[in-house]
N, C-alpha and C positions, 0 to 999 in steps of 0.2 A: 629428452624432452626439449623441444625449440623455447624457444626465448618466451617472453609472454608478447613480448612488441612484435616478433617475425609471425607468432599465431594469429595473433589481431591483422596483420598485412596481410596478411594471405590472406585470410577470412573474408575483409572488405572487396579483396580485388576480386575474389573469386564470387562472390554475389553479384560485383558491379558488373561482371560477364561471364554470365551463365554459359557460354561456351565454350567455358576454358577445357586446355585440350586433354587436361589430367579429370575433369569431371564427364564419366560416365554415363551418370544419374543425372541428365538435368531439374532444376527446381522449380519448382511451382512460383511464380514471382506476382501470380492473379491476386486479386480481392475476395475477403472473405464474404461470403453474403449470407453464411447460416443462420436459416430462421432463429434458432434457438440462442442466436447472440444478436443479433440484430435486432428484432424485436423488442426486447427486452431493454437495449440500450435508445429505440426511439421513443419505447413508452417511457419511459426514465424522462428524455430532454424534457417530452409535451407533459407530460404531468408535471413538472416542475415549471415549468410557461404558465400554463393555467395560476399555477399557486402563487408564483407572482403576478402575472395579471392580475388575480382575484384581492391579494394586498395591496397589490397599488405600489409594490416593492417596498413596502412598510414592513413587513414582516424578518430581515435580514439586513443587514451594512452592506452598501456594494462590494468591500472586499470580501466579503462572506459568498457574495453571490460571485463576484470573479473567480474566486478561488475554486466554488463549484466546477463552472466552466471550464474553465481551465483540467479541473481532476477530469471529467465527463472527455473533454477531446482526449488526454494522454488513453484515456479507458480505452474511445472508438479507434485510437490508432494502432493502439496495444491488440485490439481484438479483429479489427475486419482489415487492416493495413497487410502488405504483404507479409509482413513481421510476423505475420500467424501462419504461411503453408509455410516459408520458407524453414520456420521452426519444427515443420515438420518432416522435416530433412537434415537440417544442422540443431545440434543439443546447445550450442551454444548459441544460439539465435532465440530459441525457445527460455533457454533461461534469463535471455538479456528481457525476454518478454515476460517472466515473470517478475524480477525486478521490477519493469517499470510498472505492472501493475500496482505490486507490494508501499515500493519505497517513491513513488514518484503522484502516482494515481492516486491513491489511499489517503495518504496523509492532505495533498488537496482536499479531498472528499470530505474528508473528517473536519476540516480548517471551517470547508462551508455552512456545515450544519443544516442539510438539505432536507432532515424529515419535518422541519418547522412549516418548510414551503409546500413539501408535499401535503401539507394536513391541511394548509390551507386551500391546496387543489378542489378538496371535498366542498359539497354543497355544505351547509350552513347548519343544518340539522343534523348530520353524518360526520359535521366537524364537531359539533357538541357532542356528540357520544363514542368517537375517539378519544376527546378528552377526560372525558367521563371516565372511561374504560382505564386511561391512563392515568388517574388519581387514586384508584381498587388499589387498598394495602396490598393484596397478594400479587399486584402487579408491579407496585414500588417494590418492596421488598425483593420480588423476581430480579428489575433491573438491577438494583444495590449491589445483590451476589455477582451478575452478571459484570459488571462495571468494574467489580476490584480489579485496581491494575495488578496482582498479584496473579486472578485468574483467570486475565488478558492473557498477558504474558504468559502463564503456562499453555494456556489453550488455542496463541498464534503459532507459539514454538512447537505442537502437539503437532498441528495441522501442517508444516512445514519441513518439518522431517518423515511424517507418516507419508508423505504423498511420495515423500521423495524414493521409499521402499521400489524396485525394481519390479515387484509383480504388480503393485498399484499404478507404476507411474506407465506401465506397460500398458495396463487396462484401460486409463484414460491415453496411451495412443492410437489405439485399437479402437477406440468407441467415442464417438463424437459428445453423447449425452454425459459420459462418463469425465469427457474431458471439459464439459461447461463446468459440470459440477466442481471437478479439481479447481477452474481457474473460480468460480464463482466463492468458494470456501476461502482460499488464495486471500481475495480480495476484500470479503466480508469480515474477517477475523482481520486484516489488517489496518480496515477500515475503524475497527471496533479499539484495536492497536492506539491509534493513534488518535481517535478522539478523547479517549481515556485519560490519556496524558497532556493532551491538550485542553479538554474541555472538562475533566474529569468533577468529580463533585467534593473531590479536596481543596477546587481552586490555584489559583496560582503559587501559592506555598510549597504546591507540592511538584512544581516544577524542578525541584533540586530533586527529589525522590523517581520521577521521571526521566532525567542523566542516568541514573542507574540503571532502568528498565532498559532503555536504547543501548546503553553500553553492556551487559549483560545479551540481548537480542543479536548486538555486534557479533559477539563474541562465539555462541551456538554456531551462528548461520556462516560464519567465518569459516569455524569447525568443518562445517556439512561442504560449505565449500572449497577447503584442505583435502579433505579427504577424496571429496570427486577429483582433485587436480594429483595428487598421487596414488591415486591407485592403477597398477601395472595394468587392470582389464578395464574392458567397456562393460560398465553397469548396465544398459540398456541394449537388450538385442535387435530393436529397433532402429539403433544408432552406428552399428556394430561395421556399416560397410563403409561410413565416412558419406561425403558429399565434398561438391565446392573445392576439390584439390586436398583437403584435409582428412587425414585419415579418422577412423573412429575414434581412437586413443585422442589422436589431436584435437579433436572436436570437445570431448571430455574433459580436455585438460583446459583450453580452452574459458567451456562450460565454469569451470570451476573456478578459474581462476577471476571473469567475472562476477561470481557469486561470494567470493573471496575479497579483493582487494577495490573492484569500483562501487561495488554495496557496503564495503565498509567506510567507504569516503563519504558517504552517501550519509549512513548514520552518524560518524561524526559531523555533518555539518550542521544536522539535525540538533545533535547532543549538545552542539555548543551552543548554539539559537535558545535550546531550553534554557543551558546554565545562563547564557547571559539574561534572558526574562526571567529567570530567576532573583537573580543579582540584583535584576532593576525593582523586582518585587520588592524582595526585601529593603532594597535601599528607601525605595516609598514607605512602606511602612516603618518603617525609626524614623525617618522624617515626619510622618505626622504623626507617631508615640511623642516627639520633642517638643514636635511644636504646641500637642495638648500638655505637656510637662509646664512648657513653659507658661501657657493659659492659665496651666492650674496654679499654679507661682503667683502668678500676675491679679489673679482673682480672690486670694487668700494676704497678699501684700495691702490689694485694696479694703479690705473686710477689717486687716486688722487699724 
């Protein structure tokens, strides 16, 4: 197995010229422009234009709405940028690209809190009966189950290893619809990931409880990508003849070790962001537990 730093050189050099004289196969290095992802990500921008237009940007904090932005460009780079054929040549390109959907994209997305804006898109009459609709006990209740970060967490890690299975991750190579859907599931369950812990309806408290979830998340998706960096064969027969100077094996290894060691940098930097808002949480709170301690002192001194 080469080094992880000789893997990553080679890798770069061999993208940054497609005609190096060990690649074969040249790579697709074009733009993506399928309907079935582009679309979807302009109706996204313009309907969230409208909903701030239509608040007046009242409706969100600017870093809520930067944070948007910002998640929405990594999404369009991750999706129509070359970073999408060439992954469909190199495995380890493809998974740098789901990475940045997951741990990069996602958690911006979640930060922004973008269906507040969206509802505000709607006319005025269709905005009353979304909210409407979103007040229905069986609709509260639906989201509550849906929100535990217990069955976040089982049901990003669910989606994240099942995709990973070799006839599935087959199937979305082989089929463009097949593969919106992987990346679309990818993204929505990570989406859903990290608002939960972020925005979750424990509040800030439970941001010590949310260290745990990332660190535990760490730990799986470390696993999944252990295992693609040591295993003696190419999981994916799609992947099986290499690209870019890199053989298949190396491509894999590659692959994994990505998914292994710069996404777990990734969740720790996250993890520690939590503990420390955490920390700051609670320090606020005994702060103003004290300072009504001492009110109440002060107001019981003067009574008596």
């Amino acid at each position: 197995m080469r080094s992880t730093f000789q893997l990553a050189a080679l890798l770069f050099a061999s993208v940054l010229s497609p005609a190096h004289e060990g690649n074969r196969h040249p790579i697709d290095t074009s733009w993506n422009w399928d309907a079935l992802v582009l679309v979807p990500l302009i109706a996204t921008i313009v309907v969230y234009g409208i909903g701030l237009w239509r608040s007046r940007g009242a409706a969100a904090p600017r870093w809520h709405i930067a944070s948007f932005f910002a998640g929405w460009l990594l999404l369009a780079i991750a999706q129509l940028s070359p970073i999408h054929k060439i992954g469909s040549a190199l495995f380890s390109v493809h998974m740098g690209q789901h990475e940045l959907l997951m741990l990069m994209a996602a958690p911006l997305l979640a930060i922004g809190r973008p269906f507040v804006i969206f509802i505000w898109a709607l006319p005025l009459a269709r905005r009353e009966c979304v909210g409407a609709f979103l007040k229905r006990p069986r609709v509260v209740r639906t989201w509550s189950f849906i929100s535990l970060p217990l069955f976040v967490w089982g049901l990003h890690g669910a989606v994240l290893w099942v995709w990973h299975i070799p006839v599935l991750f087959e199937a979305a190579l082989d089929n463009q619809a097949i593969h919106v859907l992987q990346h679309a599931m990818f993204l929505a369950t990570a989406v859903l990931f990290w608002w939960t812990l972020i925005h979750g309806r424990y509040g800030r408290l439970a941001y010590g409880m949310s260290v745990l979830y990332v660190f535990t998340t760490a730990v799986h998706s470390g696993a999944l990508g252990a295992l693609i960096t040591i295993a003696n064969r190419v999981w994916y027969p799609s992947y099986s003849r290499g690209a870019a100077g890199l053989s298949g094996l190396e491509d894999q290894q590659l692959a994994g070790l990505i998914m292994w060691v710069p996404a777990g940098v990734v969740f720790l930097v996250i993890g520690l962001a939590l503990f420390a808002a955490w920390l700051g949480e609670s320090e606020r709170r005994s702060m103003y537990s004290q300072l009504a301690v001492a009110q109440q002192v002060k107001s019981n001194a003067q009574l008596e």
